[in-house]
PyMOL Python script that loads the backbone (N, CA, C, O; Angstrom):
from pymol import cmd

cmd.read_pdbstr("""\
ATOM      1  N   UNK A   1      15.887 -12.918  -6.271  1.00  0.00           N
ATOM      2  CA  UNK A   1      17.067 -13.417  -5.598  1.00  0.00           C
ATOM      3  C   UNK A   1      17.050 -12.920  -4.154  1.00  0.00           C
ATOM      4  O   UNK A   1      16.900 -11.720  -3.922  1.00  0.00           O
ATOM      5  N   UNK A   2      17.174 -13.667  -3.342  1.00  0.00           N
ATOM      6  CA  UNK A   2      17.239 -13.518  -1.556  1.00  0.00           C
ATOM      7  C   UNK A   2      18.240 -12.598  -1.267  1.00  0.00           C
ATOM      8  O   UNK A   2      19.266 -12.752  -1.930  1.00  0.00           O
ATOM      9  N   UNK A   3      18.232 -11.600  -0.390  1.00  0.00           N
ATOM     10  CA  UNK A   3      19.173 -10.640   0.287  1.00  0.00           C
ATOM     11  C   UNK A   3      19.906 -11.594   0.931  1.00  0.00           C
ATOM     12  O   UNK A   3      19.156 -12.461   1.378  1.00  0.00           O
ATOM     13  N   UNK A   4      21.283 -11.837   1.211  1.00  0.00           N
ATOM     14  CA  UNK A   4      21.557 -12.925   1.834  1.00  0.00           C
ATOM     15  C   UNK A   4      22.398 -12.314   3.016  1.00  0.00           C
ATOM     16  O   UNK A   4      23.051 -13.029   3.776  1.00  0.00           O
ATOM     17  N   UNK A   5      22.332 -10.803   3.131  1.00  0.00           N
ATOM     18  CA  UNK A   5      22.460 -10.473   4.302  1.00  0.00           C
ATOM     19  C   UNK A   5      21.314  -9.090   5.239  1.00  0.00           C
ATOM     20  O   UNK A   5      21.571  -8.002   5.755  1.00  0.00           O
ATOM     21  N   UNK A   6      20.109  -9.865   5.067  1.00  0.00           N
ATOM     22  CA  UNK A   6      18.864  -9.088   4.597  1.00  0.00           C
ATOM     23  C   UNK A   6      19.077  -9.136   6.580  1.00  0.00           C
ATOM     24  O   UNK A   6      19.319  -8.020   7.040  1.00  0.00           O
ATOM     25  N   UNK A   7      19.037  -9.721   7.117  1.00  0.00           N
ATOM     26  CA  UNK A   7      19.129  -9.687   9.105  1.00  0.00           C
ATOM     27  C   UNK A   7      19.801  -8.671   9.408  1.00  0.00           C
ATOM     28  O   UNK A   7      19.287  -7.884  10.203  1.00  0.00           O
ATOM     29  N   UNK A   8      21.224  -8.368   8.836  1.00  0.00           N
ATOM     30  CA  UNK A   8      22.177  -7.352   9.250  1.00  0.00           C
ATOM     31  C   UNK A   8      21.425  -5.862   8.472  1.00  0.00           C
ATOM     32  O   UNK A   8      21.468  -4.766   9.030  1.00  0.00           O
ATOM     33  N   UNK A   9      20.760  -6.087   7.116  1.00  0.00           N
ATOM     34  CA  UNK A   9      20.479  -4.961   7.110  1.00  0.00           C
ATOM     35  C   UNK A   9      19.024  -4.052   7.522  1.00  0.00           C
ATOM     36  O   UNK A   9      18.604  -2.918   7.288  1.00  0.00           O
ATOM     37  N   UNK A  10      18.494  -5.385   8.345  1.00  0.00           N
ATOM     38  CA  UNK A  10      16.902  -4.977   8.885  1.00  0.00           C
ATOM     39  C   UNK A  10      17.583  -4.374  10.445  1.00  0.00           C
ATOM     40  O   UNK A  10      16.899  -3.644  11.162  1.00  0.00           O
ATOM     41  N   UNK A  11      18.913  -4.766  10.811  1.00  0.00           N
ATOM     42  CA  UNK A  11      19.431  -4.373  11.990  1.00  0.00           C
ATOM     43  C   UNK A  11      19.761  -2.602  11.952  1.00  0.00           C
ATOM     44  O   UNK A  11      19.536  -1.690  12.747  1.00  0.00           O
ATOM     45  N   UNK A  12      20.490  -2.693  10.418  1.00  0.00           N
ATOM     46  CA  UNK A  12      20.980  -1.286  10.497  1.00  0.00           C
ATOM     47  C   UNK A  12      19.882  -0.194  10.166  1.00  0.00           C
ATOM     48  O   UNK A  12      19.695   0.960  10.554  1.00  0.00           O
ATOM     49  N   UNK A  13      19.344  -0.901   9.431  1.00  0.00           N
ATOM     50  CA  UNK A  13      17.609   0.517   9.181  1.00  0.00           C
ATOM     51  C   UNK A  13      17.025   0.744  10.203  1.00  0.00           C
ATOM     52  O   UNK A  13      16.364   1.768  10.380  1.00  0.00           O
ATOM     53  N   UNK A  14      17.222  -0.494  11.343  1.00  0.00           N
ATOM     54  CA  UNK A  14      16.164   0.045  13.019  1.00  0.00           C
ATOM     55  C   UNK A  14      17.266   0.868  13.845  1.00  0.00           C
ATOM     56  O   UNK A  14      17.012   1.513  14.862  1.00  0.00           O
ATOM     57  N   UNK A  15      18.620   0.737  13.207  1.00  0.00           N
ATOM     58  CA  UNK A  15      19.547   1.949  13.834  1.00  0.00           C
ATOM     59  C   UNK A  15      19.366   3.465  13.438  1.00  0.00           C
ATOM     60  O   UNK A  15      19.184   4.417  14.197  1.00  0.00           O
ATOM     61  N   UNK A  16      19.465   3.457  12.005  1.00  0.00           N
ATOM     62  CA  UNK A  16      19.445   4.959  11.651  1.00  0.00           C
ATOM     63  C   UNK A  16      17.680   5.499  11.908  1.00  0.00           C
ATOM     64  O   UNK A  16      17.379   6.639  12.260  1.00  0.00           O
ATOM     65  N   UNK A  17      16.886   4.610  11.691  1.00  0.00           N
ATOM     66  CA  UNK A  17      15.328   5.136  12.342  1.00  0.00           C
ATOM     67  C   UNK A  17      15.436   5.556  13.685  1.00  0.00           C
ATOM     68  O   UNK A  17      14.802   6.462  14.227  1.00  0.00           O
ATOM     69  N   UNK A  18      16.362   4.762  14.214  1.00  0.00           N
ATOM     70  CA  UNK A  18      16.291   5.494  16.015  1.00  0.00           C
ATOM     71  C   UNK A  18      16.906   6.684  15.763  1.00  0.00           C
ATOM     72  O   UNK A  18      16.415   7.724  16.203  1.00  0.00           O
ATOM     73  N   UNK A  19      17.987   6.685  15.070  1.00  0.00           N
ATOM     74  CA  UNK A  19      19.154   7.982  15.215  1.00  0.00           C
ATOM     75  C   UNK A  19      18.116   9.035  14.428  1.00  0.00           C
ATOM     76  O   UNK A  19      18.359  10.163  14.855  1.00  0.00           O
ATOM     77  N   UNK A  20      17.285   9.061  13.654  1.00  0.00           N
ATOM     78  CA  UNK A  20      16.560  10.233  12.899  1.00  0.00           C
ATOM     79  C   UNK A  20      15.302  10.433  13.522  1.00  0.00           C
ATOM     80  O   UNK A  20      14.485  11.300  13.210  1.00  0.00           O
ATOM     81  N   UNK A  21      15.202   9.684  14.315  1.00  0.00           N
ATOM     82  CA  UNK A  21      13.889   9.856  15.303  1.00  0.00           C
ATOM     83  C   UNK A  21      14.381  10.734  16.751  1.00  0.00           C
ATOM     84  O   UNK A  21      13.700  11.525  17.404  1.00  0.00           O
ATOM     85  N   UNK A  22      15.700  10.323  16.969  1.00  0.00           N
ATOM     86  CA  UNK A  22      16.320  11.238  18.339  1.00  0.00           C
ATOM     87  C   UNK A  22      16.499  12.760  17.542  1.00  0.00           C
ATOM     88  O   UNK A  22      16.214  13.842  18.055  1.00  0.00           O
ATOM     89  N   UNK A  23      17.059  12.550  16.122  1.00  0.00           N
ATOM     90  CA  UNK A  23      17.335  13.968  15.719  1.00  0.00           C
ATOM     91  C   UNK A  23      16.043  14.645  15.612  1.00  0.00           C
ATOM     92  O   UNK A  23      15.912  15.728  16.182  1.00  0.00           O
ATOM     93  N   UNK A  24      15.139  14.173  14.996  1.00  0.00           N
ATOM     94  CA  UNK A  24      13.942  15.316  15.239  1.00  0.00           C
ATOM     95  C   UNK A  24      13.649  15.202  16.521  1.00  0.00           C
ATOM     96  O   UNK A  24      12.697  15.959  16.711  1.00  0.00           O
ATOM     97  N   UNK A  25      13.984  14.593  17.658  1.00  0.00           N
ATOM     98  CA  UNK A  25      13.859  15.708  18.888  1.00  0.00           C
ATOM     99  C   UNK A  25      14.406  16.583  19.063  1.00  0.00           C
ATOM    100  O   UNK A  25      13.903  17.665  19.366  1.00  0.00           O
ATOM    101  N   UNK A  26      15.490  16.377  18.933  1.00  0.00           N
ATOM    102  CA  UNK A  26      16.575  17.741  18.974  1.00  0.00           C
ATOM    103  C   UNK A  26      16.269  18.888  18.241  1.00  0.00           C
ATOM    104  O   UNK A  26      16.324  20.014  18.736  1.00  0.00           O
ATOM    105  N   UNK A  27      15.879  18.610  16.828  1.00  0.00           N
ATOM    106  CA  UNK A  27      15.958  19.908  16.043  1.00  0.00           C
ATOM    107  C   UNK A  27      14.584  19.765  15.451  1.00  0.00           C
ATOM    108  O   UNK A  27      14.361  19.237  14.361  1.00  0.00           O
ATOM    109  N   UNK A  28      13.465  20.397  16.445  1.00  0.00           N
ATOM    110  CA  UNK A  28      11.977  20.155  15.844  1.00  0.00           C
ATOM    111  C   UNK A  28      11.890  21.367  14.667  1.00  0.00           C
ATOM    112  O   UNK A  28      10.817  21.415  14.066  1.00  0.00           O
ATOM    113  N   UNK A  29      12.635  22.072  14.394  1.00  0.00           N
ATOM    114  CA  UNK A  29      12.223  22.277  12.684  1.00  0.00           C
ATOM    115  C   UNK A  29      12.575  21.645  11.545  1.00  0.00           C
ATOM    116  O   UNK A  29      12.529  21.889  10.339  1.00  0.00           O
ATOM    117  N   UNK A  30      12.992  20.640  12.346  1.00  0.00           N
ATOM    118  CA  UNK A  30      13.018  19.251  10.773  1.00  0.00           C
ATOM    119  C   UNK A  30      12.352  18.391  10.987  1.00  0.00           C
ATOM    120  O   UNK A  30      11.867  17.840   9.999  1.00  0.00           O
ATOM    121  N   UNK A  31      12.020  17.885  12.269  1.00  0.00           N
ATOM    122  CA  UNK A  31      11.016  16.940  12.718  1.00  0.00           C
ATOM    123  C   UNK A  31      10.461  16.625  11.445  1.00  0.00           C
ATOM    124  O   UNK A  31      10.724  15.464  11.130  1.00  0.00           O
ATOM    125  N   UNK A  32       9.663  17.357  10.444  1.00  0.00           N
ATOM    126  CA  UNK A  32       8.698  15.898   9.198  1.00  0.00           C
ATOM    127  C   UNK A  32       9.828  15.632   8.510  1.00  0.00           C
ATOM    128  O   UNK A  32       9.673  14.661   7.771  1.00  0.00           O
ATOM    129  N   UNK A  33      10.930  16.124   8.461  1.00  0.00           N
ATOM    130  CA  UNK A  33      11.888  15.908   7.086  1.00  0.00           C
ATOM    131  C   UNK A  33      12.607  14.525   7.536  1.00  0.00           C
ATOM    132  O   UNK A  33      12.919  13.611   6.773  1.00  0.00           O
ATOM    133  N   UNK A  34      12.763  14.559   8.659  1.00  0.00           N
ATOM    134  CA  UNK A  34      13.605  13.197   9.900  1.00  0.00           C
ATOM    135  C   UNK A  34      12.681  12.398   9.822  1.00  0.00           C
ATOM    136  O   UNK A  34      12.769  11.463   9.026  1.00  0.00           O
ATOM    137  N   UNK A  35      11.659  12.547  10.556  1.00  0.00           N
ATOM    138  CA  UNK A  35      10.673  11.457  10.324  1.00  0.00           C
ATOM    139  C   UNK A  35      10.209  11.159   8.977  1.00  0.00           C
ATOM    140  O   UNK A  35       9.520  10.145   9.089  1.00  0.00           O
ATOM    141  N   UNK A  36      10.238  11.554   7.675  1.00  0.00           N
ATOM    142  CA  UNK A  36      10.281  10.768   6.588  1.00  0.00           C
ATOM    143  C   UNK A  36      11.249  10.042   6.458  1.00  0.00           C
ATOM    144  O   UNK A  36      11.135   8.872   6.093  1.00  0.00           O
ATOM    145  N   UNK A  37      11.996  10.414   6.639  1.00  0.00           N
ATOM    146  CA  UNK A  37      13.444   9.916   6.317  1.00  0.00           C
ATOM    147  C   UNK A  37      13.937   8.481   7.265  1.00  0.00           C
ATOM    148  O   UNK A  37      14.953   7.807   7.091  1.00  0.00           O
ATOM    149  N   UNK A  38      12.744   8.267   8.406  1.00  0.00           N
ATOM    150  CA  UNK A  38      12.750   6.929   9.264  1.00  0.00           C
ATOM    151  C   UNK A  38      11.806   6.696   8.547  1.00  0.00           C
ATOM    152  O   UNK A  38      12.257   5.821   7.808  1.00  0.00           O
ATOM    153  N   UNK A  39      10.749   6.886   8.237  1.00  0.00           N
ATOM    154  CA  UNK A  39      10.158   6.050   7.500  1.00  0.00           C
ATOM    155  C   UNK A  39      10.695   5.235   6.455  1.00  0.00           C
ATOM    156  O   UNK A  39      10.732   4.018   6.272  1.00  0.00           O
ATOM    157  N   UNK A  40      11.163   6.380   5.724  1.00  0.00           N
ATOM    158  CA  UNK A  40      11.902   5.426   4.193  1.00  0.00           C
ATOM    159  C   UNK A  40      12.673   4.470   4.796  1.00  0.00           C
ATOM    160  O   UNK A  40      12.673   3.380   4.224  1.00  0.00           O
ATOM    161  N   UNK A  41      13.492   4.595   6.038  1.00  0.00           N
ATOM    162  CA  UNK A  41      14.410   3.543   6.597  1.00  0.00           C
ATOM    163  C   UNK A  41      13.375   2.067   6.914  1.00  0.00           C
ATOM    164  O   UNK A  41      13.522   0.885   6.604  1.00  0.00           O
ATOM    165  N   UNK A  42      12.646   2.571   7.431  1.00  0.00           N
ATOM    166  CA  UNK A  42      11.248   1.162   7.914  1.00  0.00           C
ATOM    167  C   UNK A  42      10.832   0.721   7.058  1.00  0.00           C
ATOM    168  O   UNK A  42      10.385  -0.404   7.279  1.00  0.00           O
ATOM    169  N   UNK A  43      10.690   1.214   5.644  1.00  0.00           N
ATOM    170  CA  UNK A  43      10.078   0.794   4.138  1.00  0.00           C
ATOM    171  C   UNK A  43      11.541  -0.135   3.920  1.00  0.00           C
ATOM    172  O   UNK A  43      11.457  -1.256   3.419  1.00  0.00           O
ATOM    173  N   UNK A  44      12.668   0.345   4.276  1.00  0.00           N
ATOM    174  CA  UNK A  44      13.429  -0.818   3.854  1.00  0.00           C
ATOM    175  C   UNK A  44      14.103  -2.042   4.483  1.00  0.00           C
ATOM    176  O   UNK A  44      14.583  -3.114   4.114  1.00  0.00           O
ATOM    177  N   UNK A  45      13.851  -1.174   5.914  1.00  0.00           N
ATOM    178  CA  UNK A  45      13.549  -2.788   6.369  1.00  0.00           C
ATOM    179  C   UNK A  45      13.054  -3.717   6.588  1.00  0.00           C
ATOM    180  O   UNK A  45      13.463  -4.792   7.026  1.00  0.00           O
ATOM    181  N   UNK A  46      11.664  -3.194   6.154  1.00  0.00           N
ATOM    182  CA  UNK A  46      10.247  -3.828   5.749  1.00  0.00           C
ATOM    183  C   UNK A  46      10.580  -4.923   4.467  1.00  0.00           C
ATOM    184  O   UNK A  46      10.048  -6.032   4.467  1.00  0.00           O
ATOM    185  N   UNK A  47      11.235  -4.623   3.704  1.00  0.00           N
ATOM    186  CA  UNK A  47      12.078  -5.186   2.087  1.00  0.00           C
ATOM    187  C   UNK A  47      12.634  -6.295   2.518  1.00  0.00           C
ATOM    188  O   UNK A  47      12.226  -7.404   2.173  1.00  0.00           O
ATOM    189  N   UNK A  48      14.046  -6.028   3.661  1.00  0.00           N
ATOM    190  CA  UNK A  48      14.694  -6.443   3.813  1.00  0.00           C
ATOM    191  C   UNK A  48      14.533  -7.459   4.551  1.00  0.00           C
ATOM    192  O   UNK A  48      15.316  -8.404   4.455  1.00  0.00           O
ATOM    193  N   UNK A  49      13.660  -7.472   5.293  1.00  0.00           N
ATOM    194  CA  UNK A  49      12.852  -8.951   6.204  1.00  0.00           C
ATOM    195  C   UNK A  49      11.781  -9.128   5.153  1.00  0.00           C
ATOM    196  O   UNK A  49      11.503 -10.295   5.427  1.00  0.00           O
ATOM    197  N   UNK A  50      11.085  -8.865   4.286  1.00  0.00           N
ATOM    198  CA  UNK A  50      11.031  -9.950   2.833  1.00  0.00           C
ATOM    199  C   UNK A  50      11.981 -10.373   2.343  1.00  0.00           C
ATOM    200  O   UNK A  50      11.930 -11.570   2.059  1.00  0.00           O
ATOM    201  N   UNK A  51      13.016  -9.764   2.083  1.00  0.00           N
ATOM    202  CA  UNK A  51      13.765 -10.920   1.021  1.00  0.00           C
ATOM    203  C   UNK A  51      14.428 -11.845   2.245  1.00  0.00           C
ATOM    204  O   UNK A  51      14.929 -12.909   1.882  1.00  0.00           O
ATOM    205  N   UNK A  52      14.459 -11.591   3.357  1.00  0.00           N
ATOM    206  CA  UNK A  52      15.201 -12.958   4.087  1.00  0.00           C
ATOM    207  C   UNK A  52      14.289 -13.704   4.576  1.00  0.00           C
ATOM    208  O   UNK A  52      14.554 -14.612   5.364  1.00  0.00           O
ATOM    209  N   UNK A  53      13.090 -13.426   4.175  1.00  0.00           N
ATOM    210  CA  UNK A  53      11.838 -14.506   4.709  1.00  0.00           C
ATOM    211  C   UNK A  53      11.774 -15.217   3.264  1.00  0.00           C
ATOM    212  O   UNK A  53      11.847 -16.443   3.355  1.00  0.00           O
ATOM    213  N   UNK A  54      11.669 -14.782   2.109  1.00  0.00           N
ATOM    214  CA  UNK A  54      11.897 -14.883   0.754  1.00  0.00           C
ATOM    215  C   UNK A  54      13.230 -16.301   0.449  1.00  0.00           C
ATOM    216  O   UNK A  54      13.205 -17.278  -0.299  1.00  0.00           O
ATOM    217  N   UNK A  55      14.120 -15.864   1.284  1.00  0.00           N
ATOM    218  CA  UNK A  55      15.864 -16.847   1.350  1.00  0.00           C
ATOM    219  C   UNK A  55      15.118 -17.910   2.294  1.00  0.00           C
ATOM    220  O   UNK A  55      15.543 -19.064   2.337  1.00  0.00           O
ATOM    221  N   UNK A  56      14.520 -17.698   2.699  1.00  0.00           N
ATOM    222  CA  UNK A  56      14.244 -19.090   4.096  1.00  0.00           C
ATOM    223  C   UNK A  56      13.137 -20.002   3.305  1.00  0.00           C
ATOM    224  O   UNK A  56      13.497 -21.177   3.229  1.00  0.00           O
ATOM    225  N   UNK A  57      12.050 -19.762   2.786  1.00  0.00           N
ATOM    226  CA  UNK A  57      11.097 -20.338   1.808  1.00  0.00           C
ATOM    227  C   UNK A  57      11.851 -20.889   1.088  1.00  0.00           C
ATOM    228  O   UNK A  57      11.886 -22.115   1.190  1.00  0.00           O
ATOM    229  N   UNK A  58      12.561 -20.366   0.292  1.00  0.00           N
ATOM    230  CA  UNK A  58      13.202 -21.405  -1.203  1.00  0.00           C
ATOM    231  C   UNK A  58      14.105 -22.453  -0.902  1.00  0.00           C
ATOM    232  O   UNK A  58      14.141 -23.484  -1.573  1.00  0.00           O
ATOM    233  N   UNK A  59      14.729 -22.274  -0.071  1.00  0.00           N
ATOM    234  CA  UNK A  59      16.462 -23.695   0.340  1.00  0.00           C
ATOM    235  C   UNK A  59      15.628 -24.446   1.110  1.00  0.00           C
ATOM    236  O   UNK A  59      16.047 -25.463   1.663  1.00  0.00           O
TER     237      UNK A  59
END
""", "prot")
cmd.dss("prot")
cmd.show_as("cartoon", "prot")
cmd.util.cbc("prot")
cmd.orient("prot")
């Protein structure tokens, strides 16, 4: 089944990846823990522009 608001949420995962990417500048003794933690955000917005490429194929 298509995310049918899969745009708004590929918007908000490239928000909190910026915001956890500024925080491990700030506080480089978390730096890998932040930067996993944008990653997992990019893994889902990676998802999330599949399933709305996924919604555009089928209709």
């Amino acid at each position: 089944m298509p995310l049918s608001n899969a745009t708004r949420w590929a918007e908000i995962c490239e928000i909190q990846t910026s915001l956890m990417r500024d925080l491990a500048d700030k506080f480089p003794q978390r730096r890998q823990q932040l930067h996993n933690i944008a990653d997992g955000w990019q893994s889902v917005k990676k998802q999330a522009q599949e399933q709305s490429l996924t919604g555009l194929s089928t209709k």
